[in-house]
N, C-alpha and C positions, 0 to 999 in steps of 0.2 A: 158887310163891314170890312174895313180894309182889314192887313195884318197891322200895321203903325197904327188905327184908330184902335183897333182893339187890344194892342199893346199899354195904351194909351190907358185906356180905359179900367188894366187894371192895376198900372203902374204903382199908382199911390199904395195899394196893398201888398205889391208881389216884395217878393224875395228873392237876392242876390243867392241861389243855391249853387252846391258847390263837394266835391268830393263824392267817396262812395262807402254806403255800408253794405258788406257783404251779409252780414246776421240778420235771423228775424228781428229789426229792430224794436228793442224794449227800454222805453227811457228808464231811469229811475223813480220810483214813487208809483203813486196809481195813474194810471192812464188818463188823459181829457180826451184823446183822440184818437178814434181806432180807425184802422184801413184794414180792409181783407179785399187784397188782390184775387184774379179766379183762378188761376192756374201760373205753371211755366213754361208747359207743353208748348201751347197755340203760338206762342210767340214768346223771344227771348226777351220782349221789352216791359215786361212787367218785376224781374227779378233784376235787370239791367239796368233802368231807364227810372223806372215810377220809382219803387222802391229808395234808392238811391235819394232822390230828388225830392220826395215828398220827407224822406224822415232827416233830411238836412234844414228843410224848412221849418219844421218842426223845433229842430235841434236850435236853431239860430234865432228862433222867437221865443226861447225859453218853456214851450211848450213840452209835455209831457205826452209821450203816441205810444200804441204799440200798432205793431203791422205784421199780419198775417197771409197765410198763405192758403185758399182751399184745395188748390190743387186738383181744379174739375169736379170736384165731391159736393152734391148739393145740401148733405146730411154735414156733412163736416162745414160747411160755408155757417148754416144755420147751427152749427155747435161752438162756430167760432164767436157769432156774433153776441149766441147767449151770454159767453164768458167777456166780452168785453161790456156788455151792459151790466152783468151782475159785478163787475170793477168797477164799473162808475162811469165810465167816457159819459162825455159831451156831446161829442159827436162821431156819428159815424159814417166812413166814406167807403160806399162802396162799388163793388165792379163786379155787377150780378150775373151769373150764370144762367138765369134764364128770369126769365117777369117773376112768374109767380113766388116762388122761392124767396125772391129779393122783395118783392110787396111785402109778404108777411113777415119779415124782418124787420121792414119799416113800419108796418101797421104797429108791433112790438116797440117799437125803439119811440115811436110819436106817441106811446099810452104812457110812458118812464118821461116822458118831457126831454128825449133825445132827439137832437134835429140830424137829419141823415142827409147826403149827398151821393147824388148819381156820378158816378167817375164814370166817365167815356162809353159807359151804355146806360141808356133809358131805360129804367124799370118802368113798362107799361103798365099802370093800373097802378102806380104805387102810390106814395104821399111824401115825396122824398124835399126837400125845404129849395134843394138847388140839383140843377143839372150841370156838368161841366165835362163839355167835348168838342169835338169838329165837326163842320158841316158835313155832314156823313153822304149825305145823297151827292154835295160836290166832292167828296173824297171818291164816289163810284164813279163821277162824269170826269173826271180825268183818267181812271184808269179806263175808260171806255175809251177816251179820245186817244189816250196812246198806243189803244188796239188799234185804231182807225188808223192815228199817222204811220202806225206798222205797215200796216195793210196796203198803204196806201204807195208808202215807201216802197215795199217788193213788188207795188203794180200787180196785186193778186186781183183777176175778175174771179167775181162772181165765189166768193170766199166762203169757207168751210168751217163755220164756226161753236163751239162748247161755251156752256158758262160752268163754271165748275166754285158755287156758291159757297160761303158760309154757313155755320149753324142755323138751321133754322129756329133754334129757341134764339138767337141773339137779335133783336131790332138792330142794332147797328148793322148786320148783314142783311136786312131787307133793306135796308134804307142803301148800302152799296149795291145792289143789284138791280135799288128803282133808280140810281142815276146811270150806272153802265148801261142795263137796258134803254134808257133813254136816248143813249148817243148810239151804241151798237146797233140797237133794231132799224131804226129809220136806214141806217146804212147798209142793212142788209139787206131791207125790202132795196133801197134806191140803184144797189149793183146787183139785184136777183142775187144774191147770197145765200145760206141755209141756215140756220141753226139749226146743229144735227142734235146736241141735247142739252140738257139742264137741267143739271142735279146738284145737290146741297149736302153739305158734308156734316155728318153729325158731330157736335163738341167739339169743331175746328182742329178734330183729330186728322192730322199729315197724312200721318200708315192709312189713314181708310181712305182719307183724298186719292195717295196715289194709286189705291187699290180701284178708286171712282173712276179715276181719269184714264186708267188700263182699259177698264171696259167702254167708255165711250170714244176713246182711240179705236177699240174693237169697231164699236156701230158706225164710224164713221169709215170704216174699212181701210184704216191707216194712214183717210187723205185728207189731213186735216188742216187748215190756214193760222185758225187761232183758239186761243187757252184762252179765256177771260174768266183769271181765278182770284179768289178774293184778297186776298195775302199773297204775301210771297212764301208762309211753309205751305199754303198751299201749290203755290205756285213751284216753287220750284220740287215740290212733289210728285207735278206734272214733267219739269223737265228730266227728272231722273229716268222717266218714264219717256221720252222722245228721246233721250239718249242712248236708251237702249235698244231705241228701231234705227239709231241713227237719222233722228229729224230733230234735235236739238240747232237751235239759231236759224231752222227753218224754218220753226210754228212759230207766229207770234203770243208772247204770255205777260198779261200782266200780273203784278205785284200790289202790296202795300208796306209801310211798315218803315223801308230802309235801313233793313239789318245789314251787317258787313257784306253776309251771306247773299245776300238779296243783290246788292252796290254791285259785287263782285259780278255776279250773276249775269249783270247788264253791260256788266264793260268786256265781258268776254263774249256778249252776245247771246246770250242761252234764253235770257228775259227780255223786252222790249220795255219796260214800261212799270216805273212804279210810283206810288204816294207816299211824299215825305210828312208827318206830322210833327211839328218842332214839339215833344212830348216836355220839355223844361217849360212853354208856353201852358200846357194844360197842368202840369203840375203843379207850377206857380198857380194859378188860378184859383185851384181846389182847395192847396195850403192856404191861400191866402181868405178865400170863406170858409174854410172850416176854424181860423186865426179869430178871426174876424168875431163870427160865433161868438167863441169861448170869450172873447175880451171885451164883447157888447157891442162893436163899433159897427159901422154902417158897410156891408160887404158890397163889392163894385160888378154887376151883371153888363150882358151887351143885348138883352134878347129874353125869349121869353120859348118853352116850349111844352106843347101838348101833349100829356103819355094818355091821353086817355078817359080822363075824368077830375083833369085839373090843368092848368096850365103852370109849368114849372120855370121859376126865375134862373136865367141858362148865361154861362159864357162859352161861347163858342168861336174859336178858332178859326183859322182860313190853314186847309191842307194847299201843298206843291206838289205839283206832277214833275216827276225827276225820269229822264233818258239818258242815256250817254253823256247828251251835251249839257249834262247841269248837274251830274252826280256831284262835280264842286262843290256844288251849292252846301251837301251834307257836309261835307269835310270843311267848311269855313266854317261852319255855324257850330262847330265843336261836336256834333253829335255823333259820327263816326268821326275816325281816324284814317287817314290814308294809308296808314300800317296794317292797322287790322284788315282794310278791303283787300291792299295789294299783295298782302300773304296771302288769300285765296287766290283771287284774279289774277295773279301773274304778275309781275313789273314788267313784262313786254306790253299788258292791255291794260296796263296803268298808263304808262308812258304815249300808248298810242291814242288815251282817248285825254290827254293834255292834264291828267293830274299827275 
């Protein structure tokens, strides 16, 4: 589905969001609607992006949220969830740290006549009412292809390659490393290339990625072509690490995400490649069925998808592969600031890559 059709499609329910809350947001009165984001660590976009965006939606539909934070903790995630069902919500949306954990939360919340919602990861095996995220395996076939047009761009034969994966409890980092694999591999066999390793970083912990990616710089005997890592804190956890052999803007490395940090990253060259996901597109989405929910009305899907032992009513997004020549693209669409990138990057590799 295109991005216009799927715009489209959930027009009639989204919301004009708008502003930022910096607090745990807690409306006034009891809760209808709870969020527990999983952490801050793995990425700045959940205390930046979601949070902000979801609890304005909220705010502007007259609804009552509270939104929490577990902070990687899976005891604390499930102590959050109790307390917002024993308040009453209606619904709850969540963004599981691993399957299990988040099932039995849901198995919980469906026994209370709570309808739940999968935020941006699929709780495999759950019961969750609605899924809402991005095509995930096309979110990895573009940061694959921006490995390739890397690769392809510095004329490297026969290229020296790491995947430097995701959690492995999060399905959304299988589902990133079944489409990079898909594009990477064929092209490694096709130029005799290598995959020297491939390793997966636990709880999309940075500090242990760069600690990962030290060692398979080790096994690769420092002669490396490219990082195909899932993020960009992964990603540029790896360049901290080519920095300091001095092969920074030599390896190519992808990203995701489009943090400042990340933008920056690519315009001074250190990153090749990352996935933009317009997160105001998935947050409307989610506000607008968990809205929906509470007030009876008929909530607007594009899709349908299988965790396992159900098939789940899903809106799914369309990700952008952003290089150099289309970091623009972020900076139009409101979601970064050309300020915030070119404090890091420089105003010399601002100016030189046309923003």
């Amino acid at each position: 589905m295109t991005t216009r059709r799927f715009a489209a499609a959930i027009a009639a329910a989204s919301l004009v969001v708008t502003g930022f809350v910096a607090t745990s947001a807690h409306a006034a009165g009891k809760a209808q609607i709870g969020v527990i984001l999983p952490d801050s660590a793995s990425s700045a976009r959940w205390e930046t992006k979601d949070r902000p965006l979801l609890a304005a939606a909220f705010k502007a539909a007259g609804i009552t949220y509270d939104i929490q934070n577990a902070q990687g903790d899976k005891a604390k995630f499930a102590t959050i969830a109790d307390g917002m069902l024993t308040e009453g919500v209606k619904v709850l949306i969540l963004v599981n740290l691993d399957s299990p954990s988040a099932a039995a939360v849901e198995a919980k919340a469906k026994k209370q006549g709570v309808a739940t919602i999968d935020y941006d990861r699929l709780t495999l095996k759950g019961s969750a009412s609605y899924y809402v995220s991005f095509d995930n395996v096309g979110v990895g076939k573009l940061q694959g292809q921006g490995i390739v047009d890397c690769l392809k761009a510095k004329m490297v034969k026969s290229p020296r390659v790491v995947y430097l994966n995701g959690s492995p409890t999060d399905n959304n980092a299988t589902l990133f490393k079944q489409g990079y694999a898909s594009v990477v591999g064929p092209y490694l066999t096709s130029s005799k290339g290598t995959l020297v390793d491939d390793k997966s970083v636990a709880g999309w912990d940075n500090t242990l990625g760069g600690t990962i990616f030290e060692q398979q710089l080790t096994k690769a005997g420092g002669k490396l072509d490219a990082v195909v890592s899932a993020n960009e804190g992964l990603g540029l956890a790896a360049v901290a690490v080519l920095k300091k052999n001095k092969l920074n803007g030599k390896v190519c490395v992808s990203g995701q995400d489009a943090t400042a940090d990340g933008l920056a990253a690519i315009l001074t060259g250190d990153l090749s490649n990352t996935v933009y996901k317009p997160i105001a597109v998935e947050a409307n989405a989610a506000s607008s069925l968990a809205i929906s929910l509470i007030k009876g009305s008929k909530a607007a899907t594009n899709g349908s998808t299988n965790n396992g032992v159900s098939n789940v009513p899903s809106v799914l997004g369309t990700p952008i592969g952003i290089n150099k020549s289309n970091v623009s693209k972020v900076v139009a669409d409101g979601f970064q600031t050309r300020a915030d990138i070119c404090k890091i990057a420089g105003e010399a590799a601002c100016k030189a890559a046309g923003l």
